[in-house]
N, C-alpha and C positions, 0 to 999 in steps of 0.2 A: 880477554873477553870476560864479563860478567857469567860467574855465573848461581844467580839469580833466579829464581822461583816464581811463574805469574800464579798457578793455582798451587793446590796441596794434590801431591798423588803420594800412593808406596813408595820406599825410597826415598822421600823428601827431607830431609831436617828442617826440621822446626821447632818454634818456642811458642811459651805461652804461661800467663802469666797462674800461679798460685799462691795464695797467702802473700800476694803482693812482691815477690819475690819470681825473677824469669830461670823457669826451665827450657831445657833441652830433651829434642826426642824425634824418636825418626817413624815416618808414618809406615805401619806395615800393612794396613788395611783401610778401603774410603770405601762408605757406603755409604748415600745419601744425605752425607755431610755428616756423619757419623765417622769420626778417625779411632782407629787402634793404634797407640802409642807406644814406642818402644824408647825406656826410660834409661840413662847411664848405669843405675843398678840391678840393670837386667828383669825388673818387674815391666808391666805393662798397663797399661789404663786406658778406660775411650776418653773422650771428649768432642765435642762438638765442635764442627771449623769454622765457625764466627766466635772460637775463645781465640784464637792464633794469634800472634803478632805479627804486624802486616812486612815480617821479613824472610821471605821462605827460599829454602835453598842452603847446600846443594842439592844436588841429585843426583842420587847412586841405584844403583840396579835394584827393583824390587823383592831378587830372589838372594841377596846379601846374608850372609849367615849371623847368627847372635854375636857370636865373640866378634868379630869383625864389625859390626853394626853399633856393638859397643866402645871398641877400641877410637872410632872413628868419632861416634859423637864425646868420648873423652878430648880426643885433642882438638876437636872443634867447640868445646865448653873451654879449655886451657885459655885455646888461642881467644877468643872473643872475651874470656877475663881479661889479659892480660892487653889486648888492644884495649879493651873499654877504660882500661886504667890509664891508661897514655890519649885520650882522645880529648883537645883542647877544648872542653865543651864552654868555658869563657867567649873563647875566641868566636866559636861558632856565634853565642849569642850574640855579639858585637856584629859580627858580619849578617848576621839573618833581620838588626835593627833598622829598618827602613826601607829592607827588601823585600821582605815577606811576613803577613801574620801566622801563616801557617801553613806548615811544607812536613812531605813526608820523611824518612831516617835518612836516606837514599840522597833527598836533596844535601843535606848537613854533610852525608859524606861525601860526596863529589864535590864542596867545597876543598874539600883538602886534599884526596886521593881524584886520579885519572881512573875513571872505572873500575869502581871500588870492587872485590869481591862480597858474597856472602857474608863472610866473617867479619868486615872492616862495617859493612850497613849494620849488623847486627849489633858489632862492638857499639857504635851510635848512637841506635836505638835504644841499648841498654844503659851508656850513658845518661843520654837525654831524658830517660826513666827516672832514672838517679836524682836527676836536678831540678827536683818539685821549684824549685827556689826560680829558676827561670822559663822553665815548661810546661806544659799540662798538654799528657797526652790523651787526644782525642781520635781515638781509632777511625781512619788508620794512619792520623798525620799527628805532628804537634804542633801545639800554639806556642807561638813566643811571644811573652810576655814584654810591653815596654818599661822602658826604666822606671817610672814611678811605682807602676806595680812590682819588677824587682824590688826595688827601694823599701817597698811596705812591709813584704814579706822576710826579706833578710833583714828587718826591724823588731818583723813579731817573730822572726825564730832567734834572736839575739834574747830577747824578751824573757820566751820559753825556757830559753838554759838559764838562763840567768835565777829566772824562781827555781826550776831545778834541783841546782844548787844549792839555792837556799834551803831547801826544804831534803836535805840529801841527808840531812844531823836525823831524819825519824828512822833512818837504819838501826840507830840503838834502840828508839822504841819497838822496833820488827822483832828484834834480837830476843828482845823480854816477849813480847807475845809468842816468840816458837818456845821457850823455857816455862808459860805459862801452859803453850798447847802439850808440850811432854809432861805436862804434871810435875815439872821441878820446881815451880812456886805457882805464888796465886797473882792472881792481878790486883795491883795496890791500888785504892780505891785513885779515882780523879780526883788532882786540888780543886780546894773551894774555891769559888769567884776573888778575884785579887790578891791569891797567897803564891808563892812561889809553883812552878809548875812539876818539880822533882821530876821523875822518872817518864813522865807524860810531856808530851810534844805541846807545843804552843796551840792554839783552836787552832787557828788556820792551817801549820802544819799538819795536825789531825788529820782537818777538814779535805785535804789534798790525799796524805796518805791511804785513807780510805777510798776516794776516789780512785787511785792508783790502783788498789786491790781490786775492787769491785771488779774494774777494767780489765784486769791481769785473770780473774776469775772467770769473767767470761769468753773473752778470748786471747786466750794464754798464746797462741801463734802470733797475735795481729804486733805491728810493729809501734802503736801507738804507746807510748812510754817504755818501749823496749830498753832505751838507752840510759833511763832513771830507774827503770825496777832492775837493771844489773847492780846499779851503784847501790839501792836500797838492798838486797837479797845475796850483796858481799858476806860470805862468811856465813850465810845458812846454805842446812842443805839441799840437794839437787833432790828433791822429793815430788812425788806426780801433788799436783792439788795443794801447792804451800799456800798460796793466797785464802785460800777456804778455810783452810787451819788457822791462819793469824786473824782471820774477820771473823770465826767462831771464837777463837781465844779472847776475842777483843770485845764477844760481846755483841759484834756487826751485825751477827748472824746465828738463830739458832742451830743447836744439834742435829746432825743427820740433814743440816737442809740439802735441798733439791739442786745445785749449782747445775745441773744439766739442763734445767726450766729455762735457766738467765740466756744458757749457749745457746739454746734455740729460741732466745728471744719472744719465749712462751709465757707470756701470761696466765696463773694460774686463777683457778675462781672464776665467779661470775659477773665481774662487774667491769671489765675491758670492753663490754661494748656498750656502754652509758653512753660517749659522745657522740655514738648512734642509733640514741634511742626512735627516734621519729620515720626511721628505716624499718628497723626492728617492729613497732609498731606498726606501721603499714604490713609488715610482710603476714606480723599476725593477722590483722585485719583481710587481710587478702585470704589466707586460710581458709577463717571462718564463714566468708561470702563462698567460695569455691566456684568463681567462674574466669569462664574459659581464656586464656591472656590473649596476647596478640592481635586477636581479630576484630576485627573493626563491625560495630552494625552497618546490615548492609542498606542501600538504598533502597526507598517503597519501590522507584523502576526496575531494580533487579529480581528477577525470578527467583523463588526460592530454589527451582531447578538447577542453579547455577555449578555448575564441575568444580570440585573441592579435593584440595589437597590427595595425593593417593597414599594411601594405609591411615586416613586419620578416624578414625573413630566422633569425633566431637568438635570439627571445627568452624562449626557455627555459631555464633556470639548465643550467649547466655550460661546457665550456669553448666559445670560438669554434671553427664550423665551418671546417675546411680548406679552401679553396679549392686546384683543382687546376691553377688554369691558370699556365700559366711566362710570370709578368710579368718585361719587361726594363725599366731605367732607364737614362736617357741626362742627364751631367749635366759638367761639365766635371773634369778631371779630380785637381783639388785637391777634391772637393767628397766632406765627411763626410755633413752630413745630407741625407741622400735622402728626402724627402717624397713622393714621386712615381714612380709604375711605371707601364708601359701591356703591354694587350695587344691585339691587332686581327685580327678572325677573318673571316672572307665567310659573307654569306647570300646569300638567293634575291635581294632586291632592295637590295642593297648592302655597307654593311660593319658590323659592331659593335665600337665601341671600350667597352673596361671600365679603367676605372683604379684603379690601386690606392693609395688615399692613407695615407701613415702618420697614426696615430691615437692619440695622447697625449691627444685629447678624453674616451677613453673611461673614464679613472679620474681625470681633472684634478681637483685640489680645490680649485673657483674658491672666490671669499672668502676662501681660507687665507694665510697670510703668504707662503707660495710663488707664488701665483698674484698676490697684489698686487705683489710685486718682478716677475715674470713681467710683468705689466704696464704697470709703470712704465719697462721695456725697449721695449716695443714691437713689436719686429721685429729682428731681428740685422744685422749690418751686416758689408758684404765691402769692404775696404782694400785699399791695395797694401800697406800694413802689417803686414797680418793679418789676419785674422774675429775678431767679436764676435758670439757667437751670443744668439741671444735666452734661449735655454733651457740648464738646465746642460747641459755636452757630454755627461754621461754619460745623460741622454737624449735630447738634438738627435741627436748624432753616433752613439749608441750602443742604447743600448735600444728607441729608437721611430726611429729610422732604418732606412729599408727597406735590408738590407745583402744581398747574395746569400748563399743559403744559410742564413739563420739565419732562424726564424718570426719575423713580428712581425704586432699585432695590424694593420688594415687598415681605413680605410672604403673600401668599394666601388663604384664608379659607372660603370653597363651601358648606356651611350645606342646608340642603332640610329642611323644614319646612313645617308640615301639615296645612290640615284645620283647626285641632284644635287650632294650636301653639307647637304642639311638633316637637321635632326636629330629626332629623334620622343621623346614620355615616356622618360626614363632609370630604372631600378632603383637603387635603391641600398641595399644591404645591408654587413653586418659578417664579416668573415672574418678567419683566421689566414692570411698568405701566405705563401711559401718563394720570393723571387725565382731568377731563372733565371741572370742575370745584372746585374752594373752595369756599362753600359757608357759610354764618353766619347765627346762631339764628335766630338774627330778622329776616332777610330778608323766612328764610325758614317760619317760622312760619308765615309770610302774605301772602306766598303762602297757606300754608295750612289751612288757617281761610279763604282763598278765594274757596278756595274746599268745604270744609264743606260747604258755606253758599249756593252749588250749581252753575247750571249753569249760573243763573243769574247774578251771583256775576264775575266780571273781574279781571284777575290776574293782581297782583300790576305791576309797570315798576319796577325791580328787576332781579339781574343776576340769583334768585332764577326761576324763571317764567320762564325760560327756561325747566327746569326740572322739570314742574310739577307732571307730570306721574312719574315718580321716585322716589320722596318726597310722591306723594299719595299710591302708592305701600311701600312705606318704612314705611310708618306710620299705613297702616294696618296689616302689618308682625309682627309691635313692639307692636299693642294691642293685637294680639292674643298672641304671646309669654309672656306679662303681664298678659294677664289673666289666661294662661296656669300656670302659676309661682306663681300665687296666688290659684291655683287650688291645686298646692304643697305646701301651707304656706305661700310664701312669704309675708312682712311685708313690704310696701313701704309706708315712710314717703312724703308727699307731705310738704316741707318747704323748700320756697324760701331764698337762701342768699340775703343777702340787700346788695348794693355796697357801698363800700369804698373808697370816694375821696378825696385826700389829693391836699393841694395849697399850698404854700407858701413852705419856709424851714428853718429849726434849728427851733430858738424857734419864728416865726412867725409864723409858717406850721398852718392850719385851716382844720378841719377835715370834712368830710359831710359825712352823711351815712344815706341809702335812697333805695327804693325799686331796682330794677338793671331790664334788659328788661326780658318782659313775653313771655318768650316762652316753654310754658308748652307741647307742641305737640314734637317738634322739637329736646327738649332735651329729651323727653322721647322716641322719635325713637333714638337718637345715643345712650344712656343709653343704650336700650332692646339689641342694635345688639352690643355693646362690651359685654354683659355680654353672651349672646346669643352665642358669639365665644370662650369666655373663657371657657363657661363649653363644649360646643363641641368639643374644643380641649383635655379637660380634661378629654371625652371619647374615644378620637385619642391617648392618649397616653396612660390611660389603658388597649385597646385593644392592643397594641405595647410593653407592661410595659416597656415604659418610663418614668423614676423618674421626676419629676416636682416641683416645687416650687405650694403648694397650699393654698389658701385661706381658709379657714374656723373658720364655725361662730358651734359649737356643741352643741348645745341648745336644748332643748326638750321645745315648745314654743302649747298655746293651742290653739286648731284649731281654734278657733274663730278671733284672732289675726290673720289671716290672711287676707288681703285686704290693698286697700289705705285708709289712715288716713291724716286728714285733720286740727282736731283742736288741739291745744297746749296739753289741760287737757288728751286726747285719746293718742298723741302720748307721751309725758311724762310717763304714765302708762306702755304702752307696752316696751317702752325703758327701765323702770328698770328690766325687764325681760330679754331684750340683754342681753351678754356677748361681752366684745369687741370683735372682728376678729382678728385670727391672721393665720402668716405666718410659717406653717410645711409642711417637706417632706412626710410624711403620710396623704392620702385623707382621709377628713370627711369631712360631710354635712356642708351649709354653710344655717342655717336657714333664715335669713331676706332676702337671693337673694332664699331660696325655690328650693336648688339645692343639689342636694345626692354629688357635687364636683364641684369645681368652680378653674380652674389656672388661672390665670390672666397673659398677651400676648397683651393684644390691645394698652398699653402705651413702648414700647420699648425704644423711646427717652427722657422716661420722668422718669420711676421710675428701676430702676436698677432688682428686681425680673422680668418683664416683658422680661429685655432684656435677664437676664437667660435661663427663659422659652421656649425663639424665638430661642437661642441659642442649646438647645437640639431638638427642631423641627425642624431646618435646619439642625443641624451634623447627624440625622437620616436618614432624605432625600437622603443627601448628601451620606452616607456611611454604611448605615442600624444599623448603630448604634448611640446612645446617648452621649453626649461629655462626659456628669458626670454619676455616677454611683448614686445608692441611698446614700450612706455613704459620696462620695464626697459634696454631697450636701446638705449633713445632719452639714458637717463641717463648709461648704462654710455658711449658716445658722448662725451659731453662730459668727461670723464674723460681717455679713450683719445687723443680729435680731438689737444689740444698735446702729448701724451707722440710722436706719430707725426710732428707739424707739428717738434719741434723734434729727432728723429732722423735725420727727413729733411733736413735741414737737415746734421749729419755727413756723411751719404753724398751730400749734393749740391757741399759746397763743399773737404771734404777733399782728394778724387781732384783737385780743381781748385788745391789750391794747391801737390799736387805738381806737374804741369804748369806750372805757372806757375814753379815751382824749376828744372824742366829747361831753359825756354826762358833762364833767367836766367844757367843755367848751361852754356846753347850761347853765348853771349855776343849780342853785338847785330853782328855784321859776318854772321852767314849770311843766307841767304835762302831763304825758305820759299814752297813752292807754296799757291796758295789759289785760291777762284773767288770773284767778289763775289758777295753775296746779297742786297743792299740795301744802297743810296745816296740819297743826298738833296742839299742847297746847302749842308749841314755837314759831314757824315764820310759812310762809305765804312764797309759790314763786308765782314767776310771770313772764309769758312769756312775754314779749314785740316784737311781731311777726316782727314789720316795721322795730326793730335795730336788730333784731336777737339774743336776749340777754334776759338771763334769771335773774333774780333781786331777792332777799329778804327781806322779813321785820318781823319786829317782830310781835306776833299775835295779842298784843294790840294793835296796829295800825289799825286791821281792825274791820270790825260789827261783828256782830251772825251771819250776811247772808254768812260768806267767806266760800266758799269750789270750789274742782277741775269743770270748767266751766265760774266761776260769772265773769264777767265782771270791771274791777275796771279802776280806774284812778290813779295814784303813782306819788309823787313828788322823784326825786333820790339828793341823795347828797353823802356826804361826800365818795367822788371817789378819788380815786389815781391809776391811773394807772399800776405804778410800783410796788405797793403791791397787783396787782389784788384788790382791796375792790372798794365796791359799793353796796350803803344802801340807803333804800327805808326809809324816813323821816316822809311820809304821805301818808294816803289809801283813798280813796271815790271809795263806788261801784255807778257804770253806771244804774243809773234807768231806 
């Protein structure tokens, strides 16, 4: 008897496909089509159960132990190699020619086996994967291919190798570009037109080897020339990042370039969205008019009495309602798009904050070719380099940026906040705003270290000092709601970034990295009130059940861990406790903000989830209903989830490889203050608070006194930026 797998439960073994290559792994957890995966190397990972391969099975007991759960899926990886290696998938195709255009794994094997197992459908599947040449799997069956199209195909892969091949002689030229990129010689200039080519490949071979790089540069996993860049890459070495190094040595590519841009298939600058200009245009245009979307004028026979949408503020055709109140925005002071204003007034039993969020939601035209590029950005991304904004500047930074003094349309969000810092039902409606001011960090925070020191103390000359009652109400709203939030767990780290200042360029650039300005007040009032509005909204649409885009951190974290933390050794502890956050259609608590649901809405023009979110709070307003459904958005998810996984990825490891250039470029004889945060009977880390940068070193490096707190002094060396490495040389603790 089969036995065979109709759905996925715990227990199940299953595959599924990654970097084009099928894993194995056994389900230990199903939550709303949400799977926890248990991997042969004993790690774990979710995934979503419409990644699966449509072969599931066996089924063993849910309450199965790791080693055993492991042992199991090893010899059921074995077996299904070594069947898949023996499975006549010729044959198959021959036999499925005139039977069937398209049949599941399961059919092909009952071709040849009497009630195949598991292992035998899988071995198949895996096959039939294999042989692009006669199948094209179309989840959750394949197509068979008829002879001529075979014929075509094993024409243009005979093709393929065949240039291959040819073009296999620019290994020697790779050879020279790595002895160029170590600085063992220079690159000889290119022959002239019609002279012999010496040491340089023929144009076309060039013209391909580049190609190949490029390819290899951006996705070094994918298997697309995998089998020509081993032949090309014989005989150099195994080094993170060779591709980058041979198109810098070549000349391909300036120094220090971005190669994680290309990975995320991020266009940098502002002119990617040109081929939608006329989009872009209207949406400006739509701005500047500021009236109401969706609604239709009504007919002269309709009453104007007519029952309209509930919680909508404005949804009768004509322009958005003015709001009166003088919203300020506090934002650093390079910063174009302002997404974000607040205002904070007193009542009888506390305070009310209303925020004003910019609102590109309101005329967005998702599906449209602008919205799918909009998408495939993700979120915009801040460098020491530059910004890369998500959206064209002439609406991030300009038409839907809250600028002071010019209207722009608004979502609105009125939550009441107690005396405690708890927060009650928020309003949220659509308005046209007129901010009062934009103000910056510094300047807010010397207001408010001029408040604190009393009345004695005179407010700075600063366009801040206008609005000091505002800033002072704002900042007592944001410690009660901080305390309130650590009242529920919250975990807030107190660690400043250190700025990143870059001079020069190519390879003169000079890097400096250095404390950035203190404003620990100012950023902690804008902080309290985006998060402050996210999860209020995130109770405005549970009481609405509207599907949302949510944040969550799911963590069961011990009460004590609750509070601000302040030194390296303390918050390195609790952080291995985190779990990273991520982004599901299903609410769950988000531990380190200390919130039972947390959506995120206060960056619209900056990270694409947000602008979703804004998106189903306006189409509800607007028409009492939500744009996406839960399903839709569960889709739209899987879509969005890698474009965000591999942007994030830029803004994680960029900022670190210039860091890693400065320390390279302090040389290896200073010595740098640190605190240890963790040690072991192997290495020693080490926070280094001022670079923002955590280091390692071996344990013989340090005394008997090292453990999480002591205080040390580290010499760093041998750094290279592009391989991430960076080692700690030498240890003295701080007596």
């Amino acid at each position: 008897m089969s036995d065979c797998v109709r759905y996925p439960a715990p227990g199940c073994v299953v595959e599924y496909l990654e970097g084009n290559a099928v894993q194995i792994a056994l389900i230990t957890e199903e939550a709303g089509g949400r799977l926890r995966l248990l991997l042969p190397n004993r790690r774990e990972t979710r995934l979503n159960a419409p990644r699966l391969l449509p072969w599931l099975g066996p089924m063993y007991s849910a309450d199965l132990g790791k080693e055993d759960a492991v042992r199991l899926l090893e010899q059921h990886r074995k077996s299904r190699e070594e069947l898949a290696a023996d499975v006549p998938v010729m044959d198959a195709w021959e036999l499925a020619q005139g039977e069937v255009a398209i049949a599941p794994a399961q059919w092909f094997a009952e071709l040849f086996a009497t009630d195949p197992d598991s292992d035998q459908v899988a071995a198949y599947g895996r096959a039939l994967l294999a042989c692009k040449s006669h199948f094209r799997f179309q989840p959750p069956d394949f197509q068979v291919f008829p002879a001529e199209t075979v014929e075509k195909r094993l024409t243009e892969e005979k093709t393929r190798l065949e240039r291959e091949a040819l073009i296999a002689g620019g290994a020697a030229f790779l050879r020279l570009l790595w002895d160029v990129a170590c600085r063992k010689r220079d690159l000889p200039p290119p022959p002239a037109a019609g002279s012999g080519s010496g040491e340089w490949p023929a144009p076309e071979v060039a013209g391909r080897l580049e190609e190949v790089l490029r390819v290899r540069m951006t996705d070094p996993e994918g298997q697309e020339h995998e089998t020509l860049w081993r032949t090309l890459a014989k005989g150099l070495p195994d080094v993170p990042h060779l591709p980058v190094q041979l198109l810098m040595a070549w000349g391909k590519l300036p120094a220090h370039y971005n190669f994680w841009l290309d990975r995320a298939g991020y266009t940098p600058g502002d002119s990617w969205w040109m081929p939608h200009r006329e989009e872009v245009e209207a949406l400006a245009a739509a701005a500047a008019v500021g009236a109401m979307p969706f609604v239709q004028p009504a007919p002269e026979t309709v009453s104007a009495e007519t029952p309209l949408p509930e919680n909508s503020k404005c949804p009768v055709p004509g322009l958005l309602p003015e709001s009166p109140l003088p919203f300020i925005s506090i934002d650093s002071a390079s910063t174009r798009d302002v997404d974000d204003a607040f205002y904070v007034e007193t009542t009888a039993d506390g305070r009310t904050l209303t925020l004003a969020l910019a609102c590109p939601a309101l005329y967005w035209p998702f599906g449209g070719p602008l919205d799918k590029a909009v998408l495939h950005r993700g979120t915009s991304i801040y460098l020491p380099e530059g910004d890369c904004h998500m959206l064209p500047e002439e609406l991030g930074t300009s038409s839907y940026s809250l600028l002071a003094g010019q209207p722009r349309p608004a979502l609105c969000v009125r939550v009441p906040v107690d005396g405690n810092g708890h927060f009650g039902p928020c309003e949220v409606y659509l308005a046209r705003v007129n901010l009062a001011a934009n103000l910056t960090y510094s300047d807010s925070q010397a207001v408010l270290d001029a408040l604190a020191a009393g009345e004695s103390a005179a407010l700075p000359d600063n366009p801040a000092a206008t609005h000091a009652d505002l800033l002072g109400l704002g900042l007592a709203l944001a410690r009660q709601r901080q305390q309130a939030r650590i009242e529920g767990g919250a975990v807030i780290m107190d660690r400043p970034d250190p700025a990143i200042r870059l001079e020069g360029e190519g390879t003169e650039v000079r890097v400096h990295v250095g404390p950035d300005y203190h404003a620990p007040d100012a950023q902690m009032l804008v902080a309290e009130m985006m998060i402050l509005a996210s999860a209020a909204v995130a109770h405005w649409a549970l009481e609405r059940d509207v599907a949302m885009l949510h944040r969550v951190q799911d963590v069961v974290l011990p009460r004590e861990y609750a509070g601000i933390w302040h030194t390296p050794q303390d918050m390195t502890r609790i952080m291995r406790a985190l779990t990273p956050s991520g982004l599901e259609v299903q609410a769950r608590p988000h531990a380190a903000l200390g919130l039972d649901r947390y959506t995120p809405v206060t960056s619209p023009l900056r990270r694409y989830p947000d602008l979703v979110n804004e998106a189903q709070v306006v189409h509800f307003l607007c028409s009492g209903q939500p744009r996406w459904s839960e399903s839709a958005l569960t889709e739209l998810l899987q879509t969005l989830s890698p474009v965000l996984d591999a942007v994030g990825q830029v803004q994680r490891f960029r900022p670190r490889y210039w860091k890693l250039l400065y320390f390279r470029q302090q040389g290896d004889k200073v010595w740098w203050p640190g605190v240890i945060t963790e040690e072991n009977d192997a290495f020693v880390s080490v926070s280094l608070q001022d670079q923002g940068m955590f280091v390692r070193g071996r344990r013989k490096l340090f005394d008997d006194r090292a453990h999480p707190g002591l205080r040390v002094d580290v010499r760093i060396g041998k750094v290279h930026p592009l391989y991430n490495e960076i080692m700690i040389l030498e240890a003295a603790t701080v007596d």
